[in-house]
DRENPA-3360 file (N, C-alpha, C; in nm, 2 decimals, always signed):
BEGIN
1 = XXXXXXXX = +0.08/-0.12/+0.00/+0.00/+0.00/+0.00/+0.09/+0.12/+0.00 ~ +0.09/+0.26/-0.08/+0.13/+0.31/-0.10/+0.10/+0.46/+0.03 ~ +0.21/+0.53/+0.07/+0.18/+0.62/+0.19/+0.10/+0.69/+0.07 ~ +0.00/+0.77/+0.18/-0.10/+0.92/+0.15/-0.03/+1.04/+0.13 ~ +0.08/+1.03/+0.18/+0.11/+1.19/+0.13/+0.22/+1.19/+0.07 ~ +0.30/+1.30/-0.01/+0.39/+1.36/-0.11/+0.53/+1.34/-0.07 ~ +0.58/+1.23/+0.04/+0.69/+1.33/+0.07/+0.81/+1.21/+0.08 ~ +0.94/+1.26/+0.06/+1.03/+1.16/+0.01/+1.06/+1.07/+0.12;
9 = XXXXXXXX = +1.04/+0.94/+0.04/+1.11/+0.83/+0.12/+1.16/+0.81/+0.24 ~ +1.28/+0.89/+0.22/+1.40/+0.87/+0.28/+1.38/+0.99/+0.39 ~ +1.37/+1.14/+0.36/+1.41/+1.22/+0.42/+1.26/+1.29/+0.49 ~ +1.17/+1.28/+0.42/+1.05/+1.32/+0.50/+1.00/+1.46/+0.40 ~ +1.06/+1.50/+0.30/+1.09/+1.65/+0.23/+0.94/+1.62/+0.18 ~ +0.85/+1.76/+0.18/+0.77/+1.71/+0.12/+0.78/+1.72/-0.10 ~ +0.78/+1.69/-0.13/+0.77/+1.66/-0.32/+0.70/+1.73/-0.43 ~ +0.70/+1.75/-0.50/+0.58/+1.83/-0.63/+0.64/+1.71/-0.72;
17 = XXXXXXXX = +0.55/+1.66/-0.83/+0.58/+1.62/-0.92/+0.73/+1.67/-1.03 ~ +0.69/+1.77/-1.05/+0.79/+1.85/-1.16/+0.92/+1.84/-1.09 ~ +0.96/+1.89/-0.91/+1.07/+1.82/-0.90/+1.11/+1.67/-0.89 ~ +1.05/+1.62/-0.87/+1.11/+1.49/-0.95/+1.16/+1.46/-1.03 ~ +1.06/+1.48/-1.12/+1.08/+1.46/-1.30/+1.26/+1.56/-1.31 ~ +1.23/+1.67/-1.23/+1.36/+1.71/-1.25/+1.49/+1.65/-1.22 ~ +1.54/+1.60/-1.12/+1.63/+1.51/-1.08/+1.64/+1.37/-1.11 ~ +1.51/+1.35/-1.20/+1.57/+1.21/-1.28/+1.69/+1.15/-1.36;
25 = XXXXXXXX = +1.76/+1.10/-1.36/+1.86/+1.11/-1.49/+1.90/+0.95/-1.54 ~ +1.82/+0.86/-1.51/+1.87/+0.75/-1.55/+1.76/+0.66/-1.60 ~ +1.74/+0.63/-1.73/+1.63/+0.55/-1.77/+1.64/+0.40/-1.75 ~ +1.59/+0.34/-1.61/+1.62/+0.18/-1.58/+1.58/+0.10/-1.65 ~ +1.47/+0.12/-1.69/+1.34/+0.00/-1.75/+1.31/+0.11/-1.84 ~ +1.32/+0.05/-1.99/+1.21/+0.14/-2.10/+1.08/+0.04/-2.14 ~ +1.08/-0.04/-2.07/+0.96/-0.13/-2.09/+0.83/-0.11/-1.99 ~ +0.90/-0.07/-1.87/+0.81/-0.07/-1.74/+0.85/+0.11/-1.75;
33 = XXXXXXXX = +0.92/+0.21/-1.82/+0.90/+0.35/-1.79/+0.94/+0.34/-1.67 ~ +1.05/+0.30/-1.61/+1.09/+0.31/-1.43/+1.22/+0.43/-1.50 ~ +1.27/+0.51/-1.42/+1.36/+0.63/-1.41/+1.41/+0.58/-1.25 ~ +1.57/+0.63/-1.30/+1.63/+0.65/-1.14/+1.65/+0.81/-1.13 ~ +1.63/+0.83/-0.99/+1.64/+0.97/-0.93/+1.72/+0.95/-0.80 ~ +1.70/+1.12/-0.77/+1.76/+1.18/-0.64/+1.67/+1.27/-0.62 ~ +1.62/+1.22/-0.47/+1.55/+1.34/-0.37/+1.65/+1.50/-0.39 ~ +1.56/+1.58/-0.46/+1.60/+1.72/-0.46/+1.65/+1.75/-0.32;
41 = XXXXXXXX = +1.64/+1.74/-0.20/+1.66/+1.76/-0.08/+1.74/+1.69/-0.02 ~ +1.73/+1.59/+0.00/+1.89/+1.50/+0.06/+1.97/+1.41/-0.04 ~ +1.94/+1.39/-0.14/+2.01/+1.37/-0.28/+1.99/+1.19/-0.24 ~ +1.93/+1.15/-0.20/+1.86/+0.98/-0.14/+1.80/+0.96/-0.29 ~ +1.86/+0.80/-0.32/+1.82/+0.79/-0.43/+1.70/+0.67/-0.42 ~ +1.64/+0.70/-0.51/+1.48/+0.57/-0.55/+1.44/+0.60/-0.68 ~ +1.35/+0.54/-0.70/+1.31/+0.50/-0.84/+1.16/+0.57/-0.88 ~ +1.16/+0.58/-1.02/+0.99/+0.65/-1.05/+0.97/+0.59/-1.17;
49 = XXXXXXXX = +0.80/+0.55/-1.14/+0.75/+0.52/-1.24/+0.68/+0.58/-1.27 ~ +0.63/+0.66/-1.40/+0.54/+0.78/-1.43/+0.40/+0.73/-1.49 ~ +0.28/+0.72/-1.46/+0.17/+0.64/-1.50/+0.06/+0.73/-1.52 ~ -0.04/+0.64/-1.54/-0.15/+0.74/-1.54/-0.20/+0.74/-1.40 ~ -0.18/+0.71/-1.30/-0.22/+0.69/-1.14/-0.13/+0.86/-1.09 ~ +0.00/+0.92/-1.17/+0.05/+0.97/-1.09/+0.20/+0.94/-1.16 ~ +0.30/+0.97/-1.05/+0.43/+0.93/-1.06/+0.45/+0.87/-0.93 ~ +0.43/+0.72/-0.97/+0.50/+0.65/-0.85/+0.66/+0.63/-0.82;
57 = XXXXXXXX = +0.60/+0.63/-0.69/+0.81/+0.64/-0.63/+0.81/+0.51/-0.53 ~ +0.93/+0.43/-0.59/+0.97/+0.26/-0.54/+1.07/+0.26/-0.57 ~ +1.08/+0.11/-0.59/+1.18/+0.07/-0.61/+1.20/-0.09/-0.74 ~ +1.25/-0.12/-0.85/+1.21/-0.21/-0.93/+1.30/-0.30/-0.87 ~ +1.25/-0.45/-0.86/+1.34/-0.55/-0.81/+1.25/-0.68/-0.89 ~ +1.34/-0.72/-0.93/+1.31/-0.88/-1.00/+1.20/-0.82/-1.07 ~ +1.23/-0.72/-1.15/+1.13/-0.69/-1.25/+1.00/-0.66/-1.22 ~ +0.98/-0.59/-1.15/+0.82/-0.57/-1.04/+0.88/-0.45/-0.95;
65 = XXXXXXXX = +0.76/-0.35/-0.98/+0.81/-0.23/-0.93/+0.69/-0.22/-0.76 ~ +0.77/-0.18/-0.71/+0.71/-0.18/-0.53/+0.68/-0.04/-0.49 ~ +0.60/+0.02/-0.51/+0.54/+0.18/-0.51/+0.55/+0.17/-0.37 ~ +0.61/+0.28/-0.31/+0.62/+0.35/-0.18/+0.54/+0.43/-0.13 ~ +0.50/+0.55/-0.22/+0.40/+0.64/-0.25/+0.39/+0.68/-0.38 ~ +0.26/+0.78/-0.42/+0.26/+0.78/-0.55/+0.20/+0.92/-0.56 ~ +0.31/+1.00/-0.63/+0.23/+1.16/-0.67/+0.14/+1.18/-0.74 ~ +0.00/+1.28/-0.71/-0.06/+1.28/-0.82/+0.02/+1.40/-0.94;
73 = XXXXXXXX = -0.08/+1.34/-1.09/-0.01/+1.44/-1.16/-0.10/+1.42/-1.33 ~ -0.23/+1.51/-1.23/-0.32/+1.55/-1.33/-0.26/+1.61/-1.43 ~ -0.31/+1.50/-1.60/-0.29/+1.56/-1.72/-0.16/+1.47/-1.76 ~ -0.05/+1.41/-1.71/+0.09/+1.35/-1.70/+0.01/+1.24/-1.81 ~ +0.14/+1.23/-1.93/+0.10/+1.18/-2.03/+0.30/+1.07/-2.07 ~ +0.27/+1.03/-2.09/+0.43/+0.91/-2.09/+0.38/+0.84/-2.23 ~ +0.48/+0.89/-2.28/+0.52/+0.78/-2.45/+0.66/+0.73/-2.45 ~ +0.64/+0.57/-2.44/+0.76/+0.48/-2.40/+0.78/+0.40/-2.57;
81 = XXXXXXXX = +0.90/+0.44/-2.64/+0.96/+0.38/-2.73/+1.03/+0.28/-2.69 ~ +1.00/+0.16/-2.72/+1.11/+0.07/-2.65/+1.18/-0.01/-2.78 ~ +1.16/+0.07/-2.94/+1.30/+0.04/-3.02/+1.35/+0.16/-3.04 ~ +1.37/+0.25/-2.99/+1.50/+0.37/-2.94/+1.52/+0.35/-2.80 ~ +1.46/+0.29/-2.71/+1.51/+0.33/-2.60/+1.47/+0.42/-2.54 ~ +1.35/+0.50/-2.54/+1.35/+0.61/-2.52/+1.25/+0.63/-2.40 ~ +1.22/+0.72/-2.33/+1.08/+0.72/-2.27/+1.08/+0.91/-2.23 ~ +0.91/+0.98/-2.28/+0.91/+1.10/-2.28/+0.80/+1.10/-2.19;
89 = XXXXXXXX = +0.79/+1.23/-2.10/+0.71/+1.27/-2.00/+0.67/+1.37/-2.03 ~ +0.54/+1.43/-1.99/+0.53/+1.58/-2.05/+0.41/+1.61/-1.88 ~ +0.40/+1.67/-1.89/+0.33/+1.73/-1.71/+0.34/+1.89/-1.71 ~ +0.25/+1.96/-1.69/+0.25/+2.15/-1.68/+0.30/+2.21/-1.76 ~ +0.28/+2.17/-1.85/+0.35/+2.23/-2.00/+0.49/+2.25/-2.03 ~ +0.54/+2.12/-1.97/+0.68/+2.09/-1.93/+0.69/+1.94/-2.05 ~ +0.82/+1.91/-2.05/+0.86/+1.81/-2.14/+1.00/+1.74/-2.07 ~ +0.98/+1.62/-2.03/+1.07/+1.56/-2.03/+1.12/+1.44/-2.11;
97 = XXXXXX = +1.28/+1.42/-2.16/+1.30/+1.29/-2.25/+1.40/+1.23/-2.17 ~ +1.45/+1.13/-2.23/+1.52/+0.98/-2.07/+1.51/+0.92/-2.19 ~ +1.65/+0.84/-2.21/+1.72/+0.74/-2.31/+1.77/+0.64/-2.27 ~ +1.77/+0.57/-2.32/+1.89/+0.44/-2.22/+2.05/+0.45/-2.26 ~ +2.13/+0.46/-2.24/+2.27/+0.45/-2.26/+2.31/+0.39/-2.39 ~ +2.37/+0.44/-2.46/+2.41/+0.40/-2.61/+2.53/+0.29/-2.58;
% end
């Protein structure tokens, strides 16, 4: 079951969607759309998956992602290429793109 409210894992910080998305920088899974991050606030790392629920924050293990909590993020739209590698996020009239390593 996923906690009720917004706030990091690790450190208690409370979250907005958009920073997140900001401090992501590693595309784990382009199948499952999982991203590795850093808590904007204590730089504690975990995982996000960006869905239509939200952007959930876990962790992917043995291929199965384990949601901790889950941001909302009315309008968050995700197109996952998985023959480039790619996965794009778009949220508040923002755009994010995530590649996998060449």
């Amino acid at each position: 079951m996923a906690k009720r409210d917004a706030s990091c894992p690790l450190c208690g910080a409370k979250l907005l969607p958009t920073q997140v998305l900001d401090t992501c920088d590693d595309l784990v899974d382009v199948t499952l759309g999982v991203l590795g991050c850093h808590c904007p606030y204590c730089q504690g790392y975990f995982e996000v998956m960006p869905g239509a629920q939200g952007i959930e924050i876990g962790y992917l293990q043995h291929g199965r992602f384990d949601v901790v909590l889950t941001l909302a993020g009315a309008g968050l739209v995700v197109l996952r290429d998985t023959v480039s590698g790619s996965l794009r996020v778009r949220l508040a009239g923002r755009d994010w793109k995530f590649s996998e390593p060449a």
